[in-house]
MDTraj code that builds the backbone (N, CA, C; nanometers):
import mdtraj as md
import numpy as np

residues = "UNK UNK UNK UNK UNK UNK UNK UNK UNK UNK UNK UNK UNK UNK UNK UNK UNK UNK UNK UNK UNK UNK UNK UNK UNK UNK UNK UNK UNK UNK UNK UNK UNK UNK UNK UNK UNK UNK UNK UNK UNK UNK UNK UNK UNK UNK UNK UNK UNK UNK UNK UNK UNK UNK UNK UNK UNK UNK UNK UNK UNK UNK UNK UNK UNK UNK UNK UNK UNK UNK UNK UNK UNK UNK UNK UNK UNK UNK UNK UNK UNK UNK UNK UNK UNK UNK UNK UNK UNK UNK UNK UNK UNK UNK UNK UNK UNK UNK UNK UNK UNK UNK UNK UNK UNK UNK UNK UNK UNK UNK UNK UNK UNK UNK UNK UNK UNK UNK UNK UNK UNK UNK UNK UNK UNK UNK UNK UNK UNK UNK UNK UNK UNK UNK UNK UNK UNK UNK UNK UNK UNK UNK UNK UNK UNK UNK UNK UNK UNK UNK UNK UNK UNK UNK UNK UNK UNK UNK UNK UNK UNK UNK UNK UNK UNK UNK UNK UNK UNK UNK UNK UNK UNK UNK UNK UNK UNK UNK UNK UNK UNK UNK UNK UNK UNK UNK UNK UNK UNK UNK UNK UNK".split()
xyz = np.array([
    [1.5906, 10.4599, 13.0657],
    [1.4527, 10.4356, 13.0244],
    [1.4377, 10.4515, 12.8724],
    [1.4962, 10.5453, 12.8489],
    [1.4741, 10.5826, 12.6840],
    [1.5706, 10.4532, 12.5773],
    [1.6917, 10.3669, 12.6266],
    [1.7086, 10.2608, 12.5772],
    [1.5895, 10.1457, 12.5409],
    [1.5388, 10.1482, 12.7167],
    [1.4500, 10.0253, 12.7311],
    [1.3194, 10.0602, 12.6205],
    [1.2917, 10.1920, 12.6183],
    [1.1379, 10.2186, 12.5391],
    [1.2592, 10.2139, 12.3816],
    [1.3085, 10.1990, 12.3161],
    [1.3540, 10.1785, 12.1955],
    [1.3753, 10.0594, 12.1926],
    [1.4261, 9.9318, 12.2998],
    [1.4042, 9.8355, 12.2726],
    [1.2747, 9.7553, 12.2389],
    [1.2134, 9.8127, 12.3153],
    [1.0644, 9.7543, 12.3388],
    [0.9826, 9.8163, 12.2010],
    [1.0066, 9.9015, 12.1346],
    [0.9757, 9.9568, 12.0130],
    [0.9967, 9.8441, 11.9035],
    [1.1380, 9.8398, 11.8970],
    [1.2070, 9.7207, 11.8047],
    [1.1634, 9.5811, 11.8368],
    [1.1297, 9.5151, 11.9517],
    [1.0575, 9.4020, 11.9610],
    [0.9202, 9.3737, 11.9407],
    [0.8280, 9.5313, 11.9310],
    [0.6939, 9.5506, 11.8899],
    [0.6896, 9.5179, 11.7509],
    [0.8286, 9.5932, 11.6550],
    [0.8182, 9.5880, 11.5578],
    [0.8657, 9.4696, 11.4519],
    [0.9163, 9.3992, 11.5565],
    [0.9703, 9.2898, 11.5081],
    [0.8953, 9.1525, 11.4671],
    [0.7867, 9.1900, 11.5002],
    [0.6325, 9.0561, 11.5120],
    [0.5635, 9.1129, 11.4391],
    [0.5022, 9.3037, 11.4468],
    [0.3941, 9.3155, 11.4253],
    [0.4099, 9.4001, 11.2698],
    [0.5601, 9.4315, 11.2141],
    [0.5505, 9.5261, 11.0987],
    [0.5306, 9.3732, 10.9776],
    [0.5439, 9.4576, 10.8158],
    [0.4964, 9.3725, 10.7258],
    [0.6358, 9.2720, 10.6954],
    [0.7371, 9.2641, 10.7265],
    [0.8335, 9.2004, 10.7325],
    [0.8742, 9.1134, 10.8192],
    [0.7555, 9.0894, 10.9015],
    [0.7828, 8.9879, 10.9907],
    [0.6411, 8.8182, 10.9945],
    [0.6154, 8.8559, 10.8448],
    [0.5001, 8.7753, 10.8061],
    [0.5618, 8.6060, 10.8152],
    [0.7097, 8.5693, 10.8511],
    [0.7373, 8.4330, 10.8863],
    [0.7039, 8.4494, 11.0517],
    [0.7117, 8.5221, 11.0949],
    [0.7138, 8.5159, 11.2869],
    [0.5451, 8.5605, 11.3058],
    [0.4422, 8.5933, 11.2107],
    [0.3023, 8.6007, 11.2566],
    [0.2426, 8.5030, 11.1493],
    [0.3188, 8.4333, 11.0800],
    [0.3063, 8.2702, 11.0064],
    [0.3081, 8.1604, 11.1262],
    [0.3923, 8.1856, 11.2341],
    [0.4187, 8.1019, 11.2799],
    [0.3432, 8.0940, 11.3992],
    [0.3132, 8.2221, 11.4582],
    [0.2155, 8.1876, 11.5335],
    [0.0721, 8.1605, 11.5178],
    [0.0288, 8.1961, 11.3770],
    [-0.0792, 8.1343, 11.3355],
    [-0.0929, 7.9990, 11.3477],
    [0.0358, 7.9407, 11.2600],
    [0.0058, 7.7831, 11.2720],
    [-0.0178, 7.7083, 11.4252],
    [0.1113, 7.7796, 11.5424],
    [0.1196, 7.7159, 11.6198],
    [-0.0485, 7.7462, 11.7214],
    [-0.0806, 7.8865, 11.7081],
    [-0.2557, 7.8446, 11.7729],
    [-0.3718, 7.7718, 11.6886],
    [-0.3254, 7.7696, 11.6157],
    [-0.4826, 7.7358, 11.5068],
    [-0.5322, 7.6359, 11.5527],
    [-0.4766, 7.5071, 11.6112],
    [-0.5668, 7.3500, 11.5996],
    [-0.6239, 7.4052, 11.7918],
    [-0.6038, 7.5307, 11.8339],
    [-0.6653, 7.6008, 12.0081],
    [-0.7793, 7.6112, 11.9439],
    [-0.9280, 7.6192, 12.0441],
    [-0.9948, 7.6598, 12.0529],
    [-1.0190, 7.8201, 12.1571],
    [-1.0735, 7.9179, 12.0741],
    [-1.0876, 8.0618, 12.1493],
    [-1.0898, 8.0476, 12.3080],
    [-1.1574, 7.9596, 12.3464],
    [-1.1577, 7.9119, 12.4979],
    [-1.0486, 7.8963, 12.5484],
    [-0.9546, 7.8336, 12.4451],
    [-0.8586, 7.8186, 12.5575],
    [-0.7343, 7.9780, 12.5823],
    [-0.7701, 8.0344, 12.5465],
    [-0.6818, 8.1806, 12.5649],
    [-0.6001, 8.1809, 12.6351],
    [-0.5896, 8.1433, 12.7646],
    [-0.5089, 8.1201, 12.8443],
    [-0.3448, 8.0205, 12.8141],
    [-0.4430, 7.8950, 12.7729],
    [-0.3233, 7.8411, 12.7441],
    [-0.2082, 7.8706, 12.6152],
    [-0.3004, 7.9603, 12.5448],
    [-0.1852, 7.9712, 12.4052],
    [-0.1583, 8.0926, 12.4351],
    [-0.1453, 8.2180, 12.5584],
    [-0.0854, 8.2833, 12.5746],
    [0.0394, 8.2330, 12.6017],
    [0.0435, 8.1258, 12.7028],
    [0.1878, 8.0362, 12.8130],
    [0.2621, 7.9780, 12.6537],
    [0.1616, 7.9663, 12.6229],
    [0.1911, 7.8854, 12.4621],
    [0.3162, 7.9598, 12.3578],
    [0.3008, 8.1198, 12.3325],
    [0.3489, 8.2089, 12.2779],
    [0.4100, 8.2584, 12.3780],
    [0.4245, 8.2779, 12.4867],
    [0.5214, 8.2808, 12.6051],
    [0.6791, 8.2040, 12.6008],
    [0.6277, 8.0713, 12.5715],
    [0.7279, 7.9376, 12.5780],
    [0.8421, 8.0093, 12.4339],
    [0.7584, 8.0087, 12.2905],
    [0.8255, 8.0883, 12.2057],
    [0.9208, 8.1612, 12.1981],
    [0.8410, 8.3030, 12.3234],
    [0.9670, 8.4289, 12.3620],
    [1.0496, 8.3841, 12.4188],
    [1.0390, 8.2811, 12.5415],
    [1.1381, 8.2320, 12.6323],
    [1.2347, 8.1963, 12.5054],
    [1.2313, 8.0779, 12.4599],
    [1.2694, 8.0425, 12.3333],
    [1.3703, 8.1371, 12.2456],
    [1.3297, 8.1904, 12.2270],
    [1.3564, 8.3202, 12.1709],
    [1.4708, 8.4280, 12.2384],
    [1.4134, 8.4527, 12.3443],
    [1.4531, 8.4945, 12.4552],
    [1.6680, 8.4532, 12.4735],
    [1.6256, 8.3251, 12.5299],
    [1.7660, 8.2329, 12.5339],
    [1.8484, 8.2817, 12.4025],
    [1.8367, 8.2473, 12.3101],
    [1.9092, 8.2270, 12.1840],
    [1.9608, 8.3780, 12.1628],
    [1.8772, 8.4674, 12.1338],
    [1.9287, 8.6149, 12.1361],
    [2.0106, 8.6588, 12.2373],
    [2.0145, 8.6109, 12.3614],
    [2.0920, 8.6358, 12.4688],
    [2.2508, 8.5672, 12.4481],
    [2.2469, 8.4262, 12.4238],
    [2.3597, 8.3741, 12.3615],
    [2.3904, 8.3679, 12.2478],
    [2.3652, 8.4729, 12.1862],
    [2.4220, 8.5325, 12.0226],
    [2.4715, 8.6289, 12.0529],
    [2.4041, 8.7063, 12.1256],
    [2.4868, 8.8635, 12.1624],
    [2.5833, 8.8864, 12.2396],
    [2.6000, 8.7201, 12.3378],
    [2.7046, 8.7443, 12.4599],
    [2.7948, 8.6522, 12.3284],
    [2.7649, 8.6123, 12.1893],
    [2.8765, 8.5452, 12.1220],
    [2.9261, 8.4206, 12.1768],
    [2.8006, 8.3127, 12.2602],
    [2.8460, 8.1877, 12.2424],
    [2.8045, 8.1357, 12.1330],
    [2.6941, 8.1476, 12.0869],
    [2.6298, 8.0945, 11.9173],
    [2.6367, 8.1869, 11.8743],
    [2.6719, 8.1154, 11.7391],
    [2.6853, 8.1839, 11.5801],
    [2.5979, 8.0804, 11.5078],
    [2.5333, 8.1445, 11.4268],
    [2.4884, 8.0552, 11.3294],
    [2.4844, 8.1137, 11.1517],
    [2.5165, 8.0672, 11.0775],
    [2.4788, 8.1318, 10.9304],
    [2.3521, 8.1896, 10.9302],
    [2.3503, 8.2729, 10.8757],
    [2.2188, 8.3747, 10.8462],
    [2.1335, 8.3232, 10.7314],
    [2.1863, 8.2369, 10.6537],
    [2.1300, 8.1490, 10.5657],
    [2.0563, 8.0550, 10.5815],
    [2.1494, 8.0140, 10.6719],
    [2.0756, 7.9094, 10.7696],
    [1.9889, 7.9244, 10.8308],
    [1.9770, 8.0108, 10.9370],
    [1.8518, 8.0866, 10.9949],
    [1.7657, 8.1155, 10.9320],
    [1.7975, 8.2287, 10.8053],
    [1.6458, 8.2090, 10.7335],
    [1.6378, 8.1067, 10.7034],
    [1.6856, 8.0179, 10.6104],
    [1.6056, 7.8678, 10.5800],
    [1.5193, 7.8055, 10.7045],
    [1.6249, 7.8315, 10.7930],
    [1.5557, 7.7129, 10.9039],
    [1.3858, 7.7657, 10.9889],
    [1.3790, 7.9366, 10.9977],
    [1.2529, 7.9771, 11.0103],
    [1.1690, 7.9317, 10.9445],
    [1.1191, 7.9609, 10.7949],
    [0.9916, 7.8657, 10.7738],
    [1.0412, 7.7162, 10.7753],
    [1.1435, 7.6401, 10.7619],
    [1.1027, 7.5086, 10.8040],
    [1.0402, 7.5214, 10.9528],
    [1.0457, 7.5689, 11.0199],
    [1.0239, 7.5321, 11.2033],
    [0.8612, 7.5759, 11.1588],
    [0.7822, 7.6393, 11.0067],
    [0.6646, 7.6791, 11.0151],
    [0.5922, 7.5718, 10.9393],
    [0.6714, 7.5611, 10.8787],
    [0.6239, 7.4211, 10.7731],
    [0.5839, 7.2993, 10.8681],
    [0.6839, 7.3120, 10.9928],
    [0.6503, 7.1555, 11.0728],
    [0.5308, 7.1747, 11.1449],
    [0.5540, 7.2907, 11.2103],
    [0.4107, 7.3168, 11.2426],
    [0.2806, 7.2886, 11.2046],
    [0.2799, 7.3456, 11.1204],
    [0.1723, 7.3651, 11.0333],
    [0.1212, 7.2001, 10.9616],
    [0.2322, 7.1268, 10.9590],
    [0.2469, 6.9876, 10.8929],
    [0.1700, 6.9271, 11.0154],
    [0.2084, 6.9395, 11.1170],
    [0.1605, 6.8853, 11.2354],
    [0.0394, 6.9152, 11.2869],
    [-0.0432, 7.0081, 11.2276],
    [-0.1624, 7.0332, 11.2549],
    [-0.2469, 6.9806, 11.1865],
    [-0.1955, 6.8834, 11.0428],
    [-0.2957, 6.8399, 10.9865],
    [-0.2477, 6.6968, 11.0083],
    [-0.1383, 6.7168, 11.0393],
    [-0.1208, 6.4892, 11.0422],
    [-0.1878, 6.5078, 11.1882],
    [-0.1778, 6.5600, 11.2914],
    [-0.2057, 6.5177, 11.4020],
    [-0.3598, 6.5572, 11.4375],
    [-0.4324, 6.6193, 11.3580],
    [-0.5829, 6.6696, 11.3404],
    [-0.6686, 6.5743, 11.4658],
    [-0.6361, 6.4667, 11.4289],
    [-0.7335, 6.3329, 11.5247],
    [-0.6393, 6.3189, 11.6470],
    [-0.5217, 6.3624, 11.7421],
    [-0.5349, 6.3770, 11.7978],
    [-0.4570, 6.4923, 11.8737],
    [-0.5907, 6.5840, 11.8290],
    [-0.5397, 6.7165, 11.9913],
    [-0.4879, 6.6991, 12.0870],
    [-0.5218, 6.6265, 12.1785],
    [-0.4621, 6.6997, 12.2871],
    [-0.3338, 6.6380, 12.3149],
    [-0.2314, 6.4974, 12.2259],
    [-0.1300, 6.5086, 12.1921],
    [-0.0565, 6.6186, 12.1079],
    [-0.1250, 6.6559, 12.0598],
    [-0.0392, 6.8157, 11.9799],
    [-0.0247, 6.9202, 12.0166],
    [-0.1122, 6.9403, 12.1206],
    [-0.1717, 7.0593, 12.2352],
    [-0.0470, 7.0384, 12.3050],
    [-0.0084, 6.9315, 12.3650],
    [0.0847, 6.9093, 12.4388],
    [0.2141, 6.9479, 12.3825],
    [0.2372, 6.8814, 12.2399],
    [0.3851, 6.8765, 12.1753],
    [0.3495, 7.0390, 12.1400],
    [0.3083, 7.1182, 12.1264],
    [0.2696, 7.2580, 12.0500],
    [0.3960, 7.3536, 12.1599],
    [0.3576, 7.3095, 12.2714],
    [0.4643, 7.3835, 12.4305],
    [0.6014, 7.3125, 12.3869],
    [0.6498, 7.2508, 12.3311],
    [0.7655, 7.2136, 12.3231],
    [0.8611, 7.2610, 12.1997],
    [0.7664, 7.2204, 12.0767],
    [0.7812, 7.3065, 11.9809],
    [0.7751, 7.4539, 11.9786],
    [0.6963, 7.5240, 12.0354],
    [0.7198, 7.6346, 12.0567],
    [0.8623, 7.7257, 12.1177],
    [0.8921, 7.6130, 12.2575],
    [1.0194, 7.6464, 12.2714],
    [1.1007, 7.6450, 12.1891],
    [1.1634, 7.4890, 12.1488],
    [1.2698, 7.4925, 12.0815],
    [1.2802, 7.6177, 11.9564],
    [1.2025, 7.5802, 11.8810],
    [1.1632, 7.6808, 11.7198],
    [1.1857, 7.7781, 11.7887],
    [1.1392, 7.8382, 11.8949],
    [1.1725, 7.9567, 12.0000],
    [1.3451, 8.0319, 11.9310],
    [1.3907, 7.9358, 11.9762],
    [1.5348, 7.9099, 11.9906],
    [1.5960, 7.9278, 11.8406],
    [1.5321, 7.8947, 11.7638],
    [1.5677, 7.8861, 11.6155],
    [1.5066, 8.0402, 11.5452],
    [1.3969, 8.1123, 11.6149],
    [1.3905, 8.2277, 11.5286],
    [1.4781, 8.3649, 11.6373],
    [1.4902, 8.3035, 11.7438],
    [1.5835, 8.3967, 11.7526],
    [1.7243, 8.4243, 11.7163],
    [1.7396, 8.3246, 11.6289],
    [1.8803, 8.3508, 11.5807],
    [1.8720, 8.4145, 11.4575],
    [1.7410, 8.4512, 11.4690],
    [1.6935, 8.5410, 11.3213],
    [1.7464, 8.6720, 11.3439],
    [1.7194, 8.7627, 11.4495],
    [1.7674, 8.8595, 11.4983],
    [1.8961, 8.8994, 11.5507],
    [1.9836, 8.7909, 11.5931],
    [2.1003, 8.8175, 11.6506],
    [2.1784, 8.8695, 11.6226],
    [2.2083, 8.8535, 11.4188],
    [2.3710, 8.9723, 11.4119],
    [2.3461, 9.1225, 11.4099],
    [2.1650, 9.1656, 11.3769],
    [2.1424, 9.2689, 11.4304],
    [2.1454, 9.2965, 11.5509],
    [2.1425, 9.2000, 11.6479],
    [2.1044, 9.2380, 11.8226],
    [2.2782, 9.2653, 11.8246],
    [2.3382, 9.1567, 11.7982],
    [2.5059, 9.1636, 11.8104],
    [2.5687, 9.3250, 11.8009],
    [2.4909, 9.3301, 11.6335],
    [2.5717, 9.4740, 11.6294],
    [2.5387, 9.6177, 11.7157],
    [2.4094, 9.5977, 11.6940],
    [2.3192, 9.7121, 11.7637],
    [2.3551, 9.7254, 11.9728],
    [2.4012, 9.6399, 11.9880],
    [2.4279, 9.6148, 12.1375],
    [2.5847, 9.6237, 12.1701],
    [2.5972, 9.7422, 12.2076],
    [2.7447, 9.7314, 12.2501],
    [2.8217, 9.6394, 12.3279],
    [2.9214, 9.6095, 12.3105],
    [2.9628, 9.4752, 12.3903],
    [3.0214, 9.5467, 12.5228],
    [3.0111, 9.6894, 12.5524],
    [3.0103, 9.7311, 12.7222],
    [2.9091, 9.7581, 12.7379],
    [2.8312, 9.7346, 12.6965],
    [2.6798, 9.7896, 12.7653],
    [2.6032, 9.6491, 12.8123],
    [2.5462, 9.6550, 12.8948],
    [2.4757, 9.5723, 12.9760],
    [2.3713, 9.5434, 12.8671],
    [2.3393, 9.3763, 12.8616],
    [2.2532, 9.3251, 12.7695],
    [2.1034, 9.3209, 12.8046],
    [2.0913, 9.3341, 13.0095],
    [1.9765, 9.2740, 13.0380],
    [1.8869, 9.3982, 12.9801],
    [1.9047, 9.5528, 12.9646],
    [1.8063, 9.6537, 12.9463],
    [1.7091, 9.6399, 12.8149],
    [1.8420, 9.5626, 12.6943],
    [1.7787, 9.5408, 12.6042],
    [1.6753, 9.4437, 12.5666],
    [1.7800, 9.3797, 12.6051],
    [1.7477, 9.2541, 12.5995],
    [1.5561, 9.2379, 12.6736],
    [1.5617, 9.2560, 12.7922],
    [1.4175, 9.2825, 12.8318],
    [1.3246, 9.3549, 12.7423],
    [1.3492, 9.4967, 12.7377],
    [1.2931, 9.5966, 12.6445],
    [1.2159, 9.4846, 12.5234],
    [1.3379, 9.4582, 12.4817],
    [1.2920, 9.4167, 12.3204],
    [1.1908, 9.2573, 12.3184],
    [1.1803, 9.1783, 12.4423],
    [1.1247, 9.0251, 12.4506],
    [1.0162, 9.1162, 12.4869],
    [0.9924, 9.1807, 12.6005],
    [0.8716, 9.2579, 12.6073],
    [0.7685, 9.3094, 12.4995],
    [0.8534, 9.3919, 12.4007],
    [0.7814, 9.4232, 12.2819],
    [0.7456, 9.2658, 12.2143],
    [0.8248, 9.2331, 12.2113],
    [0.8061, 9.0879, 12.1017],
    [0.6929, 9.0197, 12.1646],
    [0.6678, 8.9884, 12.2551],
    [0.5541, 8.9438, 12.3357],
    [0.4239, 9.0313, 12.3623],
    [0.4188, 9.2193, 12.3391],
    [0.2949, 9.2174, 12.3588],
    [0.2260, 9.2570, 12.2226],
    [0.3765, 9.2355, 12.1444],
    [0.2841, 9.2168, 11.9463],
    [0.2439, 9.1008, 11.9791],
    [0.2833, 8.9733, 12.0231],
    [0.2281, 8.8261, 11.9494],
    [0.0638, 8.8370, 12.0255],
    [0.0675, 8.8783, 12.1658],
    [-0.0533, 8.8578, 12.2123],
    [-0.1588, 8.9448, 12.1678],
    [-0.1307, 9.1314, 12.0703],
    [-0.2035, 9.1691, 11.9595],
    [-0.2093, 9.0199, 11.8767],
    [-0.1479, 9.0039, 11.8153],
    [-0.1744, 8.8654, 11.7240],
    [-0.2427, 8.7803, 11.7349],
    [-0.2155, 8.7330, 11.8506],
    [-0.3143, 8.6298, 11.8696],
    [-0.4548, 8.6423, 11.9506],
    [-0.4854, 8.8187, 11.9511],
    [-0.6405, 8.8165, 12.0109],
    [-0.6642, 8.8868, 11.8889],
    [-0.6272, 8.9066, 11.7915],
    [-0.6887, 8.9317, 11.6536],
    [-0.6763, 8.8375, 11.5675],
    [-0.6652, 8.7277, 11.6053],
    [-0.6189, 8.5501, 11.5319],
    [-0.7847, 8.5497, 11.6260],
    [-0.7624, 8.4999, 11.7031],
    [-0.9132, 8.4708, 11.8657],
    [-1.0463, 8.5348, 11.8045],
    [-0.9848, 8.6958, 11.7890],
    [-1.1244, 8.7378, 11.7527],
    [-1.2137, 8.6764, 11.6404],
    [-1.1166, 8.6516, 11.5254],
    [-1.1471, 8.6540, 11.3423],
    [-1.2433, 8.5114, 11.3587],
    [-1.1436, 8.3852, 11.4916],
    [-1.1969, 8.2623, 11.5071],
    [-1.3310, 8.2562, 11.5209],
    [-1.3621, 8.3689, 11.6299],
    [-1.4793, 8.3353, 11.7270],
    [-1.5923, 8.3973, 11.6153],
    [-1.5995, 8.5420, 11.5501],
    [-1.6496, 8.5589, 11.4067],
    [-1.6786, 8.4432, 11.3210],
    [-1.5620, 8.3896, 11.2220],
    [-1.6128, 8.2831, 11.1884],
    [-1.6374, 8.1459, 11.1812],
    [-1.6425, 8.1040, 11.3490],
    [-1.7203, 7.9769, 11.4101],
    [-1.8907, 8.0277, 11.4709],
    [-1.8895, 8.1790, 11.5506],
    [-1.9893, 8.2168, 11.6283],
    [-2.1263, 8.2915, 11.5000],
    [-2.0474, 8.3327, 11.4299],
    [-2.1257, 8.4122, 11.3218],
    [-2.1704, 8.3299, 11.1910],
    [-2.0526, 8.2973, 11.1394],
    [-2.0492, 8.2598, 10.9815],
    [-2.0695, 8.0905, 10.9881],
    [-2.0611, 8.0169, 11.1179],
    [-2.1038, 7.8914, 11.1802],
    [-1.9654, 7.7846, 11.0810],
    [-1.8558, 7.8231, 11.0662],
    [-1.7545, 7.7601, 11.0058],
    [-1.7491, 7.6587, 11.1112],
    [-1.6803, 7.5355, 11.0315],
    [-1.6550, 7.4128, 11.1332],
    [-1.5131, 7.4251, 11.1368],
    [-1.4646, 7.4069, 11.2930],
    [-1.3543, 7.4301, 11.3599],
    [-1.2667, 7.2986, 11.2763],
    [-1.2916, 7.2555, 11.2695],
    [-1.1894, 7.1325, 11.2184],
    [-1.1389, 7.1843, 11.0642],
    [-1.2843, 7.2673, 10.9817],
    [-1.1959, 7.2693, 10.8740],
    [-1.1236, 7.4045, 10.8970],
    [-1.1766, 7.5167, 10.9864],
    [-1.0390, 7.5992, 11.0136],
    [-0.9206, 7.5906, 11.0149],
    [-0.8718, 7.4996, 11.1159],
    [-0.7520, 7.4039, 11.1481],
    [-0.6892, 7.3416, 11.0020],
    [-0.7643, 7.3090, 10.9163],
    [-0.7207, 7.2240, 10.8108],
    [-0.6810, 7.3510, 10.7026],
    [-0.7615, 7.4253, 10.7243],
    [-0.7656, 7.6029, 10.6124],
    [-0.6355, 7.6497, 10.6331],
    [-0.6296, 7.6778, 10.7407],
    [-0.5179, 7.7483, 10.8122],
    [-0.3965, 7.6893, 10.8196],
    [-0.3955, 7.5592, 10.8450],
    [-0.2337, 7.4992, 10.8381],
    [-0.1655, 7.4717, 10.7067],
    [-0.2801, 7.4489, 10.6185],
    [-0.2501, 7.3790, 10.4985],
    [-0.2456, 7.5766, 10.4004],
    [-0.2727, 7.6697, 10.4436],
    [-0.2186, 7.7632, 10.4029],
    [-0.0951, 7.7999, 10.4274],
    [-0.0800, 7.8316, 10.5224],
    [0.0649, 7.8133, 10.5916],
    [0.1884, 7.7382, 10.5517],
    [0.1312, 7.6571, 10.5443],
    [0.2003, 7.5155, 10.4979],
    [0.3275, 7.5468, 10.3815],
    [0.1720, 7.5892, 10.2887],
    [0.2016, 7.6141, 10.1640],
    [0.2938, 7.7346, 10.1527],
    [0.2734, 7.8473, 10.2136],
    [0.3579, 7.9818, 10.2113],
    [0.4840, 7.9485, 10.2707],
    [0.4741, 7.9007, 10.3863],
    [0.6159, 7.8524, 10.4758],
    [0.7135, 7.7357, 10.3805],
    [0.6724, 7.6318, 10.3446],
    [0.7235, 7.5798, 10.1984],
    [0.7854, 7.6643, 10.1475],
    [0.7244, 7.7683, 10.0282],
    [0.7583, 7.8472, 9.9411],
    [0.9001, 7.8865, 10.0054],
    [0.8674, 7.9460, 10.1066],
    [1.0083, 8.0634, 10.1995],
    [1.0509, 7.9669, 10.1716],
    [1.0489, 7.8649, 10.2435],
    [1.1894, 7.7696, 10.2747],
    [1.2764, 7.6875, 10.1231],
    [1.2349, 7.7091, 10.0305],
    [1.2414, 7.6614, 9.8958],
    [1.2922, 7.7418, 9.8886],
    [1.2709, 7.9206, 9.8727],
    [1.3811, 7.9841, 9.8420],
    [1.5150, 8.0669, 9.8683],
    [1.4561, 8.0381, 10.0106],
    [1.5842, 8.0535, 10.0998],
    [1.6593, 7.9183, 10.1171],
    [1.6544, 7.8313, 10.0719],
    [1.7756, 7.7003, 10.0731],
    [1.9519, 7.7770, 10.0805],
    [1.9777, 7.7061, 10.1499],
    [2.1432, 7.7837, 10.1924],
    [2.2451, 7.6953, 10.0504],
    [2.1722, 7.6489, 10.0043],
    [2.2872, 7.5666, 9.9226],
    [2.2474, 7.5970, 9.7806],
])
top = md.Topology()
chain = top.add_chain()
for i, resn in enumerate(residues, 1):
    res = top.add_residue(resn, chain, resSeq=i)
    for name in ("N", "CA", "C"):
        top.add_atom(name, md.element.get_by_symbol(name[0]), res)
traj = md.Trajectory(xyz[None], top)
């Protein structure tokens, strides 16, 4: 038990401390063009992510993928940049992006967990059973994003319900911030 609650510590902390501002970049972009209503679906939404996520850390640590660490960071904010790109080319039509948002989520899934792996690699003994951690830590990682994203929900419903902001230019605020920060990362993390 005391493994599993240290994993689940490290996957809390892995979303929600100040060093993880590309992985709560990214789920910004990927809910922003949701409406608060739909809660439901951009939980399954940030779900698809961990799964995502999930996979890739599992086959890094059992050492079928390797990937450069250079690479990985570069390739995290690109997977935020597209996002985020995609929320403003595809603005006119939702509920094609709503749709592609579950897919993207996976794959990119797949791509930030290789953010974590040569730490999961090392930190995980190669006789010790992967599933304790391995659970532990997707657990944490999943009930930071859903802090995240009902304090993303709340800020929405504030300023659409209160401050009477128009949802469209939220969507446009928000991606095209993002955009811009996730850019930056990826500019200076270039592997070459």
């Amino acid at each position: 038990m005391t493994d599993f609650i240290f994993y689940l510590n490290l996957g809390w902390e892995h979303i929600i401390s100040r060093d993880a501002l590309d992985h709560q970049l990214f789920v910004l972009a990927l809910i922003a063009a949701y409406p608060y209503s739909d809660w439901k679906k951009i939980l399954i939404l940030v779900t698809a992510f961990t799964i995502g996520h999930s996979i890739t850390l599992a086959l890094s640590i059992l050492d079928v993928i390797r990937v450069s660490s250079a690479w990985v960071e570069f390739l995290i904010p690109a997977t935020i940049v597209i996002t985020s790109l995609d929320n403003i080319v595809m603005k006119n039509k939702k509920n094609t992006l709503m749709k592609m948002n579950y897919y993207l989520a996976l794959f990119f899934g797949l791509i930030h967990g290789m953010g974590f792996a040569n730490t999961a690699r090392v930190m995980i003994a190669k006789s010790q059973s992967i599933a304790v951690p391995l659970l532990g830590f997707n657990i944490g990682l999943e009930l930071g994003q859903i802090v995240i994203v009902f304090a993303i929900l709340i800020l929405l419903f504030i300023l659409l319900k209160i401050f009477k902001v128009n949802r469209k230019d939220w969507v446009l605020f928000v991606s095209s911030g993002v955009f811009a920060l996730s850019l930056k990362m990826a500019i200076e993390r270039l592997p070459f």
